[in-house]
C-alpha positions in Angstrom: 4.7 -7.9 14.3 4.1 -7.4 10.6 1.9 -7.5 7.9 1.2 -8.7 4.6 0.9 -6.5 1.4 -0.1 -7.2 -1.6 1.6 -5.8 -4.2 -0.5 -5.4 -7.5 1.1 -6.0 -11.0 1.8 -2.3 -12.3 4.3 -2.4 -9.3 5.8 -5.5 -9.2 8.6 -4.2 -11.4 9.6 -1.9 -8.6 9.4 -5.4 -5.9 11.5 -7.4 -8.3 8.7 -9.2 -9.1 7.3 -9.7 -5.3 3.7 -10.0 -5.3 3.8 -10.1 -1.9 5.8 -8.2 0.4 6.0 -8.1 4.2 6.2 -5.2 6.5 5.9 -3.9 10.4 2.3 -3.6 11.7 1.6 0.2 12.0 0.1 3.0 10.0 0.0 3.1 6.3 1.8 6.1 6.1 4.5 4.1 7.5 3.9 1.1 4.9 4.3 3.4 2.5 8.1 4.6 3.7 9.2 0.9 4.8 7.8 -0.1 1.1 10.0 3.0 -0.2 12.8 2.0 1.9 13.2 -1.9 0.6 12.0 -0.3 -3.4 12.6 2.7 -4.0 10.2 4.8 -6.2 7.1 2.6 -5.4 5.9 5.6 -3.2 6.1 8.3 -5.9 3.7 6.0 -7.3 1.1 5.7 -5.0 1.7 9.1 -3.0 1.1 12.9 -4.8 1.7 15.9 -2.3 2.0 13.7 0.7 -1.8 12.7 -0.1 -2.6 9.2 -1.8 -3.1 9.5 -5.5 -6.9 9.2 -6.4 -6.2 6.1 -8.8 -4.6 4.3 -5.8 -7.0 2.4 -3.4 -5.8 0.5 -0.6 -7.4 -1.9 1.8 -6.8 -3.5 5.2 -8.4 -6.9 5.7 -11.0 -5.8 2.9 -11.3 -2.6 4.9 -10.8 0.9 2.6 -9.0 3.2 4.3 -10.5 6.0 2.7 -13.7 5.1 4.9 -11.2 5.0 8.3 -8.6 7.5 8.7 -6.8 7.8 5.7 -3.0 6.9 5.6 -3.4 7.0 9.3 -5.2 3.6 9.6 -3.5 1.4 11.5 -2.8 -2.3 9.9 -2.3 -4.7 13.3 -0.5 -7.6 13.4 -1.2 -10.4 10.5 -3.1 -7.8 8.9 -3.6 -8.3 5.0 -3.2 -4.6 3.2 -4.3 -4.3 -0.6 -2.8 -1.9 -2.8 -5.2 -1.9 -5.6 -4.9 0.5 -8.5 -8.4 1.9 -10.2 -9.3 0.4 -13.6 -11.0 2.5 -15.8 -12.0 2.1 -19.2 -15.1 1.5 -21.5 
C-alpha cells in the first residue's frame, strides 16, 4: 500500500530532484519520518516543535489536513498527498 507525494520545488533539492516520491499509506506524521528517512533534512523543513510549520500546507486528495486531524490524517492506499508551501508576497 502506498501513496503518492508531491514534492514541491523549494524541496526537491533535498529529493535529488524527485518531484514525486512514493511512500506507505498511513498517517502523515509517518510520511513525514519515511520522507526523512529516504532525504534527510526535508522534515526540519516542514516540521517546528513536532507541530507543522505554518508556511507548510499539505493536502490529501485535495483534502487539507488542517481541516481533519492534523498530522494524524490518514492518507489510504493510492492516495495523492500535496506538500504545498505558502506564497506570500505583494
Amino acid at each position: 500500500m502506498s501513496v503518492k507525494v508531491r514534492i514541491p520545488a523549494q524541496l526537491r533539492q533535498l529529493t535529488g530532484g524527485e518531484g514525486v516520491v512514493e511512500c506507505d499509506a498511513g498517517p502523515v506524521e509517518n510520511i513525514i519520518k519515511q520522507l526523512e528517512e529516504k532525504h534527510g533534512g526535508i522534515s526540519e523543513r516542514m516540521l517546528e516543535n513536532g507541530e507543522l510549520r505554518r508556511f507548510i500546507n499539505i493536502y490529501i486528495d485535495g483534502e487539507d489536513i488542517r481541516f481533519e486531524d492534523g498530522l494524524a490524517t490518514e492518507a489510504g492506499d493510492g492516495a495523492e498527498v500535496s506538500i504545498v508551501p505558502a506564497v506570500a508576497g505583494g
